[in-house]
C-alpha positions in Angstrom: 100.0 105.2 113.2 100.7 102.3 111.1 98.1 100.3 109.7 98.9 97.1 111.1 99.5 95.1 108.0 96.8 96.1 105.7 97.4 96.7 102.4 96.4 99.9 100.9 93.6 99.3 98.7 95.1 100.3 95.3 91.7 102.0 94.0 91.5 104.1 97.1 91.3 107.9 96.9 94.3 109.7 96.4 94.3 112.9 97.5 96.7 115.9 97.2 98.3 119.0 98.7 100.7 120.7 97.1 103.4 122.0 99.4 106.2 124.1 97.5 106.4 124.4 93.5 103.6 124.2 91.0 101.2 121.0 90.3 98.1 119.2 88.7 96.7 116.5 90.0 93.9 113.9 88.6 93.4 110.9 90.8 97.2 108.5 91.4 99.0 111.3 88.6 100.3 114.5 89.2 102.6 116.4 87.2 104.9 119.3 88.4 104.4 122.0 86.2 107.4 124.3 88.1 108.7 126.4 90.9 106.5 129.1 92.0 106.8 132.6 90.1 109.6 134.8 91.6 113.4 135.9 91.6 115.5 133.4 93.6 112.8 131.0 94.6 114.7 127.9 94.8 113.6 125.2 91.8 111.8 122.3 93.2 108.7 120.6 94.3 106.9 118.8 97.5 103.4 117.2 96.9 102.5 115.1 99.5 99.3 112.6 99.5 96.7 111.4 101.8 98.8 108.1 102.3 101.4 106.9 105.2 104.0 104.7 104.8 106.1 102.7 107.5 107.1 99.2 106.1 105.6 98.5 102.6 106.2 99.7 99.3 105.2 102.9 96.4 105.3 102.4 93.0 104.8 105.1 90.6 105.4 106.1 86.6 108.4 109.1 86.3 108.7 111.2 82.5 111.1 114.0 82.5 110.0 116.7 79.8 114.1 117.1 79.9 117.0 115.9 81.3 119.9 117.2 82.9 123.0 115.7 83.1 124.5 117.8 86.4 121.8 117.5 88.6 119.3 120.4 88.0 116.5 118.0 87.0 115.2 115.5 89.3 112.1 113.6 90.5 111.4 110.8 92.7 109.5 110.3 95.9 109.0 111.5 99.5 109.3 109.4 102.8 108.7 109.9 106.5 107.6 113.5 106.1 106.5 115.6 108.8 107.2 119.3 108.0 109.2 121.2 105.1 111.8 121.7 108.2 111.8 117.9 109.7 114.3 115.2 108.4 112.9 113.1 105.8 113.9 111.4 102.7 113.7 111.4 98.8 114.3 109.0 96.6 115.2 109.9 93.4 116.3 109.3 89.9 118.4 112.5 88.4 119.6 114.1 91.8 123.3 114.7 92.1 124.3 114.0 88.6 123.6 110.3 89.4 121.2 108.4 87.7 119.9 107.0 91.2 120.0 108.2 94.7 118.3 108.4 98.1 118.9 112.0 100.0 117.8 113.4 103.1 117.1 116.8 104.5 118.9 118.0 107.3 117.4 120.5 109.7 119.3 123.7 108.8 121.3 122.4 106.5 119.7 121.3 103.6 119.5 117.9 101.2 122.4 115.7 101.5 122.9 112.7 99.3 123.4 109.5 100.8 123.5 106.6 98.7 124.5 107.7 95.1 124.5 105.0 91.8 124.9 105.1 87.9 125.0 108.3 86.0 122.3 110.9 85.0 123.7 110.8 81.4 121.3 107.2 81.1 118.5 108.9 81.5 116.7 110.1 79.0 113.6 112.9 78.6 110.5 111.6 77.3 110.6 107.7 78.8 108.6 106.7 81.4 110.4 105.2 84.1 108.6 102.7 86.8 110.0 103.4 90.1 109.7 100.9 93.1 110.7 102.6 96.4 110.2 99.9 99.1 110.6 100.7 103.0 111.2 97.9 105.8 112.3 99.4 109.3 115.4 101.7 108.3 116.2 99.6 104.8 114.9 101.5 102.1 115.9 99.9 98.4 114.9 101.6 95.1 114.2 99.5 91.9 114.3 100.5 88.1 112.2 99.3 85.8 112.3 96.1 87.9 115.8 96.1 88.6 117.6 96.4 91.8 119.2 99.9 91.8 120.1 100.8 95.3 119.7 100.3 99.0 120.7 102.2 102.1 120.2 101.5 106.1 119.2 104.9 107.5 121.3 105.9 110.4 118.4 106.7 112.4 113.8 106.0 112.2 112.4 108.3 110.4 110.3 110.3 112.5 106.9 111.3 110.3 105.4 108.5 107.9 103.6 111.1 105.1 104.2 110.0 101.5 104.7 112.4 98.8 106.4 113.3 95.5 109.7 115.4 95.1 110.4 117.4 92.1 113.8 119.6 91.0 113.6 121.9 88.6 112.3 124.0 86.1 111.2 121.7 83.6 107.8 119.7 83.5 107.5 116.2 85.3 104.6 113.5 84.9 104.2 111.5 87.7 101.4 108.4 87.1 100.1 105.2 88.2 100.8 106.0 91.8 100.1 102.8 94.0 101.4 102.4 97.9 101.2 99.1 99.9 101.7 98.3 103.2 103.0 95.4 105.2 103.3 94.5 108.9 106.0 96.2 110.5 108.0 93.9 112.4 109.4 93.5 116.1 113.1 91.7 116.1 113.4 89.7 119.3 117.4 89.4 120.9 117.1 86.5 123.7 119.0 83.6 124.7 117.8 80.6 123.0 116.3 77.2 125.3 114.3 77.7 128.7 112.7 79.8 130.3 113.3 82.1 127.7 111.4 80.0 124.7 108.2 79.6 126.8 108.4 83.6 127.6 108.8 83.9 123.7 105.9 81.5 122.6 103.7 82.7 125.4 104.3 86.8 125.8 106.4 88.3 123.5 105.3 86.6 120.6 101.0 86.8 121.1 101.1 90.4 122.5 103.2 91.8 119.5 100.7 89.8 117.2 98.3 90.5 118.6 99.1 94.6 117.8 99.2 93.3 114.1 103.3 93.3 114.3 105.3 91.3 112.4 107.7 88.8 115.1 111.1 88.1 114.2 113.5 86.0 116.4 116.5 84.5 114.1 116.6 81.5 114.8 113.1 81.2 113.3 114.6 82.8 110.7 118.0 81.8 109.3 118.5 78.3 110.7 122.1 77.0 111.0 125.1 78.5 110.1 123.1 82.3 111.5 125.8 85.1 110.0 125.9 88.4 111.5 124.7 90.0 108.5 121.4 88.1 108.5 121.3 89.5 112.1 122.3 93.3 111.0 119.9 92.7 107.9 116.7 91.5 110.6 117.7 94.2 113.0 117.5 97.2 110.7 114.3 95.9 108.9 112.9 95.9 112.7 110.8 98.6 113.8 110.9 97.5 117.3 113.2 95.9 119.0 112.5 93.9 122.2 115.6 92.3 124.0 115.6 89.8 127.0 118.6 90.6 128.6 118.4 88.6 132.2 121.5 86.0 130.6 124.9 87.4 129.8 124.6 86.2 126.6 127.5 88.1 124.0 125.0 88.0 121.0 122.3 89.5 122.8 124.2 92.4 124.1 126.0 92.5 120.7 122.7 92.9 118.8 120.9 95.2 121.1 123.9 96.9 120.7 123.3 97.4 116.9 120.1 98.6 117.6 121.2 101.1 119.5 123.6 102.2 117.2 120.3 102.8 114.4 118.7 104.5 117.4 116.0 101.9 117.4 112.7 102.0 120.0 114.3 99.4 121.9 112.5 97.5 124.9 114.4 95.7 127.4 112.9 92.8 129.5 115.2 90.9 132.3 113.9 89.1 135.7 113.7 90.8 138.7 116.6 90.2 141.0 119.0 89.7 138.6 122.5 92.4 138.0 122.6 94.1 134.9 125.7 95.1 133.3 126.9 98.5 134.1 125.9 100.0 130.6 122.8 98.7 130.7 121.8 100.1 134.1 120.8 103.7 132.8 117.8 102.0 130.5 114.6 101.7 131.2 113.9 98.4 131.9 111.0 95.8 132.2 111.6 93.3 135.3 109.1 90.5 135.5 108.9 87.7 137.8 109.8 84.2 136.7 106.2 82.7 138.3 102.9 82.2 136.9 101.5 85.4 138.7 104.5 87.5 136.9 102.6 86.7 133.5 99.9 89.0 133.3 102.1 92.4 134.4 104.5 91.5 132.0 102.3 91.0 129.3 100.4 94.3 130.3 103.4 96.0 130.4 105.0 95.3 127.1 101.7 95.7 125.4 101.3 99.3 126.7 105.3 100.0 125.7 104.6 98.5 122.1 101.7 100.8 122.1 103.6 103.6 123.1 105.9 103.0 120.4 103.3 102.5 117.5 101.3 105.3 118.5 104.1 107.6 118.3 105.3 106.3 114.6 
């Protein structure tokens, strides 16, 4: 579950379990000391903390003992894990002969690289490198030493939330000054703009997903004038939830729920009873409300028990 908004107390506990590979611990450090004695044990290491992570950000201090400029030394950190055989992701600096990337395991296949910049050959053993890996929706961007680095839109949510530490190869790492904070995730709303639908926004959608300690985006809030579709794309994969009144044929409605379904986002539809769907959209579950003052309440208990749903299973 996420933690509706509040920040992760930076002095909290941080406690450890170390999954594959050889570590020490001492409150935020950890340093991976190796793989685990044995012929062909493949070189790398999961430690994975007490913390969760939806939207929000990690920080944390990197040193290589060495450096490797094909690949064979890497370190960064772990997001959205679940189990040693469930997708999540790393983020890295070393991996793939790159200086910075973001990879992700896939279920019987193994770590793929995704998002690859600068070259491994800049990095150098005995620095200490401060890594900022920050997480909104399916956005992930990496910073350097407070620089921009890299940024990726995952295809699909990341199923667990469990933060951790990733380690390749056979060389020492330190690990320090671990720190996570979180922020609200956030619920992108796709509805037609003027009434009915701005009083169903101010007084449903809008309350109930605050009220769940969410985050409510609607772009016209947001961007103003002169709205682009990137500042739409940008809001939609930063969303966690998406929640789409779809009663009016409106084309940028249907063209941003559309997006969303393309990212494979929790999506939840709303439209007034009565009204013909779209073909496409007949196969969804759907919420249908009455336009009346008696509709109020069911809708509002309705889309407060689907947000749940979605939250609880995050």
């Amino acid at each position: 579950m996420p933690n509706n908004g509040h920040p992760t107390d930076a002095d909290e506990k941080f406690r450890w379990a170390a999954i594959s590979g050889l570590w020490q611990f001492a409150g935020t450090s950890a340093k991976y000391l190796g793989p685990s004695s044995g012929e062909g044990v493949v070189p790398y290491g999961i430690a994975l903390t007490n913390h969760n992570l939806t939207d929000g950000s990690v920080r944390a201090h990197i040193k290589f003992s060495k450096v490797d400029f094909e690949g064979h030394i890497s370190a960064g950190v772990v997001l959205g894990f679940q189990s040693e055989r469930s997708r999540y992701v790393i983020v890295q600096l070393g991996g793939y002969g790159r200086a910075f990337s973001i990879a992700e395991l896939v279920p019987g296949v193994g770590w793929q690289g995704i998002e690859n910049a600068g070259s491994a050959k800049n990095l150098e053993a005995g620095k200490e490198y401060e890594i900022e890996v920050r997480q909104t929706g399916q956005e992930i961007r990496m910073s350097v030493d407070g620089v921009p680095v890299i940024e990726r839109v995952l295809a699909q949510p990341l199923a667990g939330s469990q933060l951790g530490l990733f380690a390749w190869g056979s060389a020492p790492i330190d690990f320090s000054h671990l720190k996570v904070s979180s922020t609200k995730p956030q619920v992108f709303v796709a509805m037609q703009f003027g009434q009915p639908y701005d009083t169903l926004y101010k007084e449903v959608i809008y309350p109930r997903a605050t009220d769940l300690g969410l985050n409510v985006i609607r772009i016209d809030e947001v961007a103003g004038p002169g709205i682009i579709f990137e500042d739409i794309k940008r809001q939609i994969a930063e969303a966690k939830i998406i929640v789409a009144e779809i009663t009016a044929p409106n084309q940028n409605v249907y063209y941003e729920l559309g997006y969303a379904h393309a990212l494979n986002k929790p999506t939840i539809l709303l439209a007034q009873r009565g009204k013909e769907l779209p073909f496409d959209i007949r196969s969804y579950r759907v919420i249908f409300y009455d336009d009346s003052i008696g509709g109020k309440p069911t809708l509002e208990q309705h889309l407060q028990k689907h947000l749940e749903a979605i939250l609880r299973d995050s």
